[in-house]
ZAKEVEX-716466 format. One record per residue: residue number from 1; x, z, y of N, C-alpha, C in turn; residue in one letter. Coordinates in Angstrom, 1 decimal. Example, Ala and Ser with C-alpha at 12.3 -4.5 7.8 and 13.67 -1.06 7.14 Angstrom:
KOLMAR num    npx    npz    npy   capx   capz   capy    cpx    cpz    cpy residuo
KOLMAR   1   13.2    7.8   -5.7   12.3    7.8   -4.5   13.2    7.8   -3.3       a
KOLMAR   2   12.8    7.1   -2.2   13.7    7.1   -1.1   12.9    7.9    0.0       s
***
This chain:
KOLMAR num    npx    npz    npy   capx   capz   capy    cpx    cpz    cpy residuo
KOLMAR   1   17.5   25.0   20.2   16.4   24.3   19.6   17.0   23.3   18.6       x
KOLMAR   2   16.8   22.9   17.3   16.9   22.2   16.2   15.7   21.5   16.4       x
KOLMAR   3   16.6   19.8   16.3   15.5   18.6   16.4   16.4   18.4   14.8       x
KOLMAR   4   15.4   17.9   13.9   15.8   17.2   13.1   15.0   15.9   12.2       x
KOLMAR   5   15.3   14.9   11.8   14.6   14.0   11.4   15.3   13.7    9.9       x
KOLMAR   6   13.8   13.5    9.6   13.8   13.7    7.7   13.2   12.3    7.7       x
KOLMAR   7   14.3   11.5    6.9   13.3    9.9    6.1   13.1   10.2    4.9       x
KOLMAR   8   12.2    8.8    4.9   10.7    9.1    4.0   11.2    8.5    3.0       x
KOLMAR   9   12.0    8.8    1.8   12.6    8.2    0.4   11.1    7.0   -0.5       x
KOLMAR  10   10.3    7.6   -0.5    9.2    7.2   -1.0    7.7    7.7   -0.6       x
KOLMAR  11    7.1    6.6   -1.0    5.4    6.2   -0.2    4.6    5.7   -1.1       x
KOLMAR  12    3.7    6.2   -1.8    2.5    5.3   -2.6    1.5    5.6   -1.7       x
KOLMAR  13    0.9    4.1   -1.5   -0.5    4.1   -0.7   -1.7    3.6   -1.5       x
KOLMAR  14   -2.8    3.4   -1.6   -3.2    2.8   -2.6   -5.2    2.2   -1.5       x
KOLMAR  15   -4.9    1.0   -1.7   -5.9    0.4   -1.2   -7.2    0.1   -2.2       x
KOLMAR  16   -8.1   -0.3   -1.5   -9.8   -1.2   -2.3   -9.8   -2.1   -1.0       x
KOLMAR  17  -11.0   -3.1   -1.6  -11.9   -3.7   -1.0  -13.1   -4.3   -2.0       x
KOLMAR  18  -13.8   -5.1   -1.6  -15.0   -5.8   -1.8  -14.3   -7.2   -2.4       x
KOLMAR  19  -13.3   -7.6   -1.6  -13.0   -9.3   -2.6  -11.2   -9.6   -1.9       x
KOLMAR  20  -10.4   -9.9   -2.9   -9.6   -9.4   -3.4   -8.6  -10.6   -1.4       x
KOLMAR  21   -9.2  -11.4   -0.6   -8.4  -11.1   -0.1   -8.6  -10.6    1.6       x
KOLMAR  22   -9.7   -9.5    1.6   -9.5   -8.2    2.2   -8.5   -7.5    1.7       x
KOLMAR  23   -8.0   -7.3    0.3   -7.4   -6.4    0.0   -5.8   -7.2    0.2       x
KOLMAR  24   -5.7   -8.6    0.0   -4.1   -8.8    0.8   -4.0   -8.4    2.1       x
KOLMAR  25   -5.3   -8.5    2.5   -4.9   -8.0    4.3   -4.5   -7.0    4.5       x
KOLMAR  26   -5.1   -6.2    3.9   -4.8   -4.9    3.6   -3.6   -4.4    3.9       x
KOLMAR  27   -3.2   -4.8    1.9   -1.6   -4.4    1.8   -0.9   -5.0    2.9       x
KOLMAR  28   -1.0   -6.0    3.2    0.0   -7.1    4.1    0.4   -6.2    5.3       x
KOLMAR  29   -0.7   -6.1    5.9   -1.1   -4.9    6.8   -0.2   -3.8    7.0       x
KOLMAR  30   -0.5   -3.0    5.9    0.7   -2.0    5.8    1.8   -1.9    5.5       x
KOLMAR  31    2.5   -3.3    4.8    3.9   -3.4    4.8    4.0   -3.9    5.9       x
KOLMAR  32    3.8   -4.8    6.9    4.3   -4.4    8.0    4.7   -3.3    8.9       x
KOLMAR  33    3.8   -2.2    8.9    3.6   -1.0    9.4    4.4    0.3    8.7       x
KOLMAR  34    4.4   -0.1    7.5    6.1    0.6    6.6    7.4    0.2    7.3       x
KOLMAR  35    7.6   -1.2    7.4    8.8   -1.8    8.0    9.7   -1.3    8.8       x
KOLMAR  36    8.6   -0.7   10.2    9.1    0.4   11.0    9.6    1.7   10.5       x
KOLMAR  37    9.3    2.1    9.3    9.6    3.3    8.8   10.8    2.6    7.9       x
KOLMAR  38   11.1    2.1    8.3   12.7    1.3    7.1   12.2    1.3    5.8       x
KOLMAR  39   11.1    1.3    5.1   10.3    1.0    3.7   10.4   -0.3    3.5       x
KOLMAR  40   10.6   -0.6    2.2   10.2   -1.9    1.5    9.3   -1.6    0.4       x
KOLMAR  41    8.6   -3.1   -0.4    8.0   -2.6   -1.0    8.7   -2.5   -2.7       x
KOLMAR  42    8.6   -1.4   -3.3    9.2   -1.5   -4.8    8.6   -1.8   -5.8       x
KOLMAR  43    6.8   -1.7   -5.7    6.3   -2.0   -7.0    5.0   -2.0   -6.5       x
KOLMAR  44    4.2   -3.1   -6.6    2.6   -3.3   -6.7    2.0   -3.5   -8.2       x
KOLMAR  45    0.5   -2.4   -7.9    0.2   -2.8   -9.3   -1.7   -2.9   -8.9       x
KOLMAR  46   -2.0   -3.7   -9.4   -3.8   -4.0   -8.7   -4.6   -4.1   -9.9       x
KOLMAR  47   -5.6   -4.2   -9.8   -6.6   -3.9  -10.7   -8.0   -4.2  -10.0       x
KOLMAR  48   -8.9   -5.2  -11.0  -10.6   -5.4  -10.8  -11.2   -4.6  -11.8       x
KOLMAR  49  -12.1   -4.4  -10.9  -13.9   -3.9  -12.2  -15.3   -3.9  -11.4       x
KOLMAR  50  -15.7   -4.2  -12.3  -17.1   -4.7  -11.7  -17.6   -3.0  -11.5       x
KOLMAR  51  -18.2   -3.3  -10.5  -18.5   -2.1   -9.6  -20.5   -2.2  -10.1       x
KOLMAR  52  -21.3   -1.5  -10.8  -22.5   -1.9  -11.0  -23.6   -1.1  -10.2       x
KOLMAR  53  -22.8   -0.4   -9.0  -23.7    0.1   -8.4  -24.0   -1.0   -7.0       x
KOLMAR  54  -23.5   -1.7   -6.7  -23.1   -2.7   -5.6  -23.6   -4.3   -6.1       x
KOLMAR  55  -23.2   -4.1   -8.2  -23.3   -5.8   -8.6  -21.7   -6.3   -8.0       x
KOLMAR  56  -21.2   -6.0   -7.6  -19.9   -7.2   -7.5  -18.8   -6.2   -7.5       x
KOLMAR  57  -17.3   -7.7   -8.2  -16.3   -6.8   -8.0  -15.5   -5.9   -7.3       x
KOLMAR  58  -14.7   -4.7   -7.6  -14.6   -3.8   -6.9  -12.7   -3.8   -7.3       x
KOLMAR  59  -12.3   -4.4   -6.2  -10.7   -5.0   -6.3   -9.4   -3.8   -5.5       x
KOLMAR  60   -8.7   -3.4   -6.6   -7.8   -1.8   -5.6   -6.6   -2.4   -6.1       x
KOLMAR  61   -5.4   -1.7   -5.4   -4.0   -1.9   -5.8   -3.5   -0.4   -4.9       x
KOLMAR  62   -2.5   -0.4   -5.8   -1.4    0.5   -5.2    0.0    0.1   -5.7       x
KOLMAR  63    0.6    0.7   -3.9    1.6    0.1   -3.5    2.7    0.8   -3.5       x
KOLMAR  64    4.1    1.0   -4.2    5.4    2.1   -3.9    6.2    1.7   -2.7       x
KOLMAR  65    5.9    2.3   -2.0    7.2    1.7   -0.9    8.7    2.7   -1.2       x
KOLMAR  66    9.7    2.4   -1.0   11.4    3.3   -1.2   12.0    2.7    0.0       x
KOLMAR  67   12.4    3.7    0.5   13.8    3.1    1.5   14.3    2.3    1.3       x
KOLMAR  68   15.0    1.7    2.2   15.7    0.1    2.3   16.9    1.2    2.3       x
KOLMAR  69   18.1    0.0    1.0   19.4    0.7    0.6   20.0    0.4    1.8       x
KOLMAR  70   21.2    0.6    2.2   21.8   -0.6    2.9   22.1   -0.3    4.2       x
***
């Protein structure tokens, strides 16, 4: 029997919410939960727009996680 374990080089996740700090909880959230997977984060990029089906803003980011060098 062959066990083998493959790490995860890279991870883009990409979050929303309703107001922008649900969406730190969010992210915050899952870099903790990367951490365990030896991920850090490499690059966040976020972005608003008014959402007009709702009337209010509509707040997303996405997140690169890469293995920790080292």
């Amino acid at each position: 029997m062959d066990f083998r374990l493959d790490l995860i080089d890279n991870k883009i996740e990409f979050f929303e919410a309703g107001d922008l700090r649900t969406l730190e909880l969010k992210v915050d959230q899952q870099i903790e939960n990367n951490k365990a997977l030896l991920l850090d984060v490499h690059h966040v990029q976020h972005q608003v727009v008014f959402n007009p089906n709702s009337g209010k803003m509509q707040y997303s980011a996405v997140v690169h996680f890469k293995a920790k060098k080292g």
